[in-house]
C-alpha positions, 0 to 999 in steps of 0.5 A, a space after each residue: 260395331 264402332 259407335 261414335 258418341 257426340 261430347 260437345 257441339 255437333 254440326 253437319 252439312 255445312 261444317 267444312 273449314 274452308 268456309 272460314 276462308 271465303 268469308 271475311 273474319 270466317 274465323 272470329 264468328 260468334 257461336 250463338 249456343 256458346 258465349 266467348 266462343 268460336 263458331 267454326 264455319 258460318 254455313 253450318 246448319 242446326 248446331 246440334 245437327 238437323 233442323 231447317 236451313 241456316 238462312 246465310 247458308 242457303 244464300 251462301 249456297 247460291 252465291 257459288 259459296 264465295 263471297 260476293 257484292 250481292 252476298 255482302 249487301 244481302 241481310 240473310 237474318 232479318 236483323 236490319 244489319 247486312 251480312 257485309 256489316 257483320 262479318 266486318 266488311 262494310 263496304 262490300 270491298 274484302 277479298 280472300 286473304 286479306 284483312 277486313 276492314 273491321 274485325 271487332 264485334 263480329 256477329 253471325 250473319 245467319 243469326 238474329 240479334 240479339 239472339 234472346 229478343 222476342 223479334 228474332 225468335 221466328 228467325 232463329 227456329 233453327 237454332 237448337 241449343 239444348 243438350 240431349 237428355 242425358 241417362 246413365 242407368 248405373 247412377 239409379 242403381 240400388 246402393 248408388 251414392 254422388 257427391 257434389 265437388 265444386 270450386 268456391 266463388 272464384 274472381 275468373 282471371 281477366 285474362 284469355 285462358 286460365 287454369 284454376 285448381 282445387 283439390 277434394 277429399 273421397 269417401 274413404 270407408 269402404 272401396 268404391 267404384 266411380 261409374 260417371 259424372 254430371 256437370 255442374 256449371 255456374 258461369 257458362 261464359 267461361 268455363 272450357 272444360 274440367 279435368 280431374 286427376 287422382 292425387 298422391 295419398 302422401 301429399 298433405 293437401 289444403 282442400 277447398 282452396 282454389 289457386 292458379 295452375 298448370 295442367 299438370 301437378 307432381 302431386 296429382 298427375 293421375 288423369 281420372 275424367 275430363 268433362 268439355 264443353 257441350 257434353 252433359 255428362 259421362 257414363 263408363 263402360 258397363 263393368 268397369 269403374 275407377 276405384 276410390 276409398 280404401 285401396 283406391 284414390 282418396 283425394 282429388 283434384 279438380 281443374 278448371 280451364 277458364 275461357 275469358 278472351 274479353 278479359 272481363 274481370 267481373 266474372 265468377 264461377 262455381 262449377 263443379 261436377 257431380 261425381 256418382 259412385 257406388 259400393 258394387 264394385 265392377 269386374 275391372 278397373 278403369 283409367 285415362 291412358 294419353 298418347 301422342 307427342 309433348 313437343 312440336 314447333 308448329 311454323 307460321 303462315 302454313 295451311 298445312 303442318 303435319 305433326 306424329 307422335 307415338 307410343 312405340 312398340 318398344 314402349 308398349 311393350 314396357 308399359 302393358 303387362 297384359 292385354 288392354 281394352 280401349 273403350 272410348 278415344 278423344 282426340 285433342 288439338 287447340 284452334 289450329 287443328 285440322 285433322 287428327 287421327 290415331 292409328 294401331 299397328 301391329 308388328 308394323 302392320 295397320 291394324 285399324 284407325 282408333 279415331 280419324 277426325 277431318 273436320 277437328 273442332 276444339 269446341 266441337 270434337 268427339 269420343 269415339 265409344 267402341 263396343 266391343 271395346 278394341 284390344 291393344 297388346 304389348 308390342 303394338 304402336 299407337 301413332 298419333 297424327 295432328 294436322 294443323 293450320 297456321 294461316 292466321 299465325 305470325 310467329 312460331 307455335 309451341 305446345 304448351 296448355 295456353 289455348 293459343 298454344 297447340 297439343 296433339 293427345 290422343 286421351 283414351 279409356 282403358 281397362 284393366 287399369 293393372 295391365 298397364 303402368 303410367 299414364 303417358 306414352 309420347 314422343 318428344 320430337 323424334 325420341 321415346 320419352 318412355 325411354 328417358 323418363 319411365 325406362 331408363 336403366 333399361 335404355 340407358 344410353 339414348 342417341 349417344 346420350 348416357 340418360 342416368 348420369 345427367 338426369 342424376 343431380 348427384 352423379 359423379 359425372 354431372 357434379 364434375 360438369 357442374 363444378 367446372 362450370 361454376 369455376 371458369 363461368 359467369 352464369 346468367 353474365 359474361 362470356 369469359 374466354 376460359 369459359 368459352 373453352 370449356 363450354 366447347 369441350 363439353 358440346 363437342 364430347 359429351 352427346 347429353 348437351 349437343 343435337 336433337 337430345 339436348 333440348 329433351 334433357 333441357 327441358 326435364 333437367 329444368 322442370 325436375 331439377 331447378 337446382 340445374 338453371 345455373 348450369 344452363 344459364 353458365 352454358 348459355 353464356 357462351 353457347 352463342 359465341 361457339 355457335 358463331 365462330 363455328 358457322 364462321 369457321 364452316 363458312 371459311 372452309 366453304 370459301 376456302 374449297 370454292 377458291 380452291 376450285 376456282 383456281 384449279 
């Protein structure tokens, strides 16, 4: 039985995309449960799923579900204000694909405001923005035991999105095992999600000390729970726990995705989490194991961009010991996505959909809970499919952890946490980054690439490039003519700095191994100089075999 758990803001009937298109701002609606946040598609019903009809719903509904002068000038919520004047199109004169004439302050026309005035109170009924109960049988049980960890008083950033991290010491008397969390949130306006990850016991941590972050730190990369938006709390699996203590972690560190797009600067926050352990240890150890792709360029201007990312068979193989056990499955994309799926195969053969999202929403998505758990062996791929939307966009999006960049993860919880290495399994365009990062004496060579040589600072081969390069380049300078020659020499026998590959070795040589800035910057110098003459060159031949051809 595949059972799907509602995390965050579930909606129904009326949740369809194109809606954001046949409306003026379809995309810039205000979510009325939800400050700072989007409420995708303005003919939904009940946020939460049931309730009577969205009155701009029913009317939209009769309009043939278009915008219309009739539909513009109507007052579907009563609040004195027609639906034209809300979505920013005063003057009844939008048309799909265009601009609206106002696209500031931009309120939901099927929603009295202000929504906590005792006049819209009628009007609103339908609105239900209460979280269900939420129940964990594991956090009553005898023995059991929570501690509260929550970030300081913090100044939130005037900024759209930021990452604030804090790190927190564990109990460290005996083993124990986490079973679930609550939230803790202080300034609902802002706070997106909180991720927490396990830290390296080496690290000599300063804790209680909020300072600013990326998703990521090389200290604690041991994605542990991630709580999002609307979900009031999280429960696992019943016999499995992530070990804290003795043998397990004993310091944490929490993140904290700030949502400010007004970029007010008189915010604050002091969110936590309330995490519930207990001394009963369970059958098995749990973990967040991630899949899916660390690099995509997503083109502007598209309604449709598909994205695959992967965890290889090859990969697998590496990575599981045993078999694996998936308990529950969250998909992630920013604003820009769609669709999301990820898909089992087996010996190259579907064995199932994981997850298959057509309505993706990023303040509104899923976990998916399995019960019985699915079973992954060593040898099977996970493909990881994100369809985004890039109408709206004028220039080329990226991955990165910015909620105007996009990702496209597959996060997923997994058991026994002994029968599988790592954290990560993605593809980076179209190579196995297991193989480069994870596996590498076990695939050394990669697309004609000799991985080891060059992600070695002190190989001898690498030191000879580098070498070179300081002597006849000018980095972050000039163009010389030795210079030049040499560059040339390089991209054209060694495969580790030309095609597809290098922009994978850029990236990890740049973020583990700075002292390596110099040598692409000495590169660079002249990169651009050889990239012309040869397209220069290539064009003559062209030429050259068009006059030839003429004559003849």
């Amino acid at each position: 039985m595949r059972v799907l758990v509602a995390v965050l803001c579930v909606t129904t009937v009326w949740g369809y995309r194109y809606f954001q298109d046949e409306i003026p701002n379809g995309a810039a609606v205000p979510h009325p449960c939800k400050t700072n946040f989007i409420w995708w598609g303005v003919g939904h019903l009940n946020p939460r799923g049931g309730g009577s009809v969205n009155p701009f719903g029913e009317d939209f509904k009769n309009a043939g579900m278009k915008w219309t002068r009739a539909l513009c000038e109507m007052d579907s919520d009563g609040d004195g204000e027609t639906n034209g004047q809300e979505l920013g199109d005063p003057d009844c004169v939008w048309t799909k694909g265009s601009v609206a004439a106002v696209t500031k302050d931009i309120s939901h026309p099927g929603v009295c405001t202000p929504y906590s005035d005792p006049a819209c109170q009628a009007a609103n009924t339908w609105i239900d923005c209460k979280l269900e109960d939420f129940h964990c049988d594991a956090f009553s049980e005898e023995g059991a035991k929570n501690i509260s960890l929550r970030i300081p008083r913090t100044v939130v950033p005037p900024s759209e999105t930021s990452y604030y991290c804090v790190k927190f010491p564990l109990p460290t008397d005996v083993d124990y095992h986490i079973v679930g969390l609550k939230p803790l949130i202080d300034n609902e306006n802002v706070v997106h999600h909180i991720i927490m990850y396990g830290c390296d016991d080496s690290e000599e941590a300063e804790y209680n000390q909020p300072e600013p972050c990326g998703m990521y730190t090389p200290q604690c990369t041991e994605f542990i729970f991630g709580w999002g938006l609307g979900s009031n709390g999280i429960c696992l699996h019943t016999g499995t726990g992530v070990r804290l203590g003795k043998t397990g972690f004993k310091k944490v560190m929490l993140q904290f995705h700030w949502n400010n797009p007004e970029r007010r600067p008189d915010y604050t926050d002091n969110s936590g989490i309330n995490l519930f352990y207990t001394p009963h240890l369970r059958l098995f150890d749990s973990k967040i194991f991630v899949v899916g792709t660390k690099y995509f360029e997503l083109p502007p201007g598209q309604e449709e961009v598909r994205i695959d990312g992967w965890c290889s068979s090859e990969c697998s193989s590496h990575y599981l010991t045993g078999p694996l056990y998936i308990s529950k499955a969250q998909n992630h994309m920013h604003y820009m996505g769609r669709k999301q799926k990820l898909q089992q195969f087996r010996n190259g053969v579907w064995i199932r959909d994981i997850t298959n999202e057509d309505t993706f929403e990023y303040d509104g998505s899923f976990a998916f809970g399995f019960d019985p758990p699915i079973e992954v062996l060593p040898g099977d791929e996970l493909k990881t499919t994100c369809v985004f939307d890039s109408t709206r966009k004028t220039t080329t999006t990226f991955e990165g952890d910015g909620t105007s960049d996009e990702m496209c993860y597959v996060f997923l919880r997994v058991y026994p946490a002994e029968n599988i290495k790592g954290s990560y399994c993605v593809s980076w365009k179209d190579f196995d980054l297991c193989k480069i990062i994870d596996f590498p004496s076990k695939f050394p060579v990669i697309d004609g690439c000799e991985m080891q040589s060059i992600l070695n600072p002190f190989h001898p081969d690498l030191m000879k490039i580098f070498s070179n390069l300081r002597k006849f380049c000018r980095p972050f300078d000039l163009c010389t003519q030795e210079c030049k020659q040499y560059v040339r020499d390089v991209v054209s026998t060694n495969k580790c700095f030309s095609g597809e590959i290098v922009s994978v070795y850029r990236h990890l040589s740049l973020q583990h191994m700075s002292t390596l800035m110099e040598l692409w910057a000495a590169i660079d110098s002249c990169k651009t100089d050889i990239e012309i003459e040869t397209c220069q060159e290539q064009c003559k031949l062209v030429e050259d075999s068009k006059m030839s051809l003429t004559q003849g």
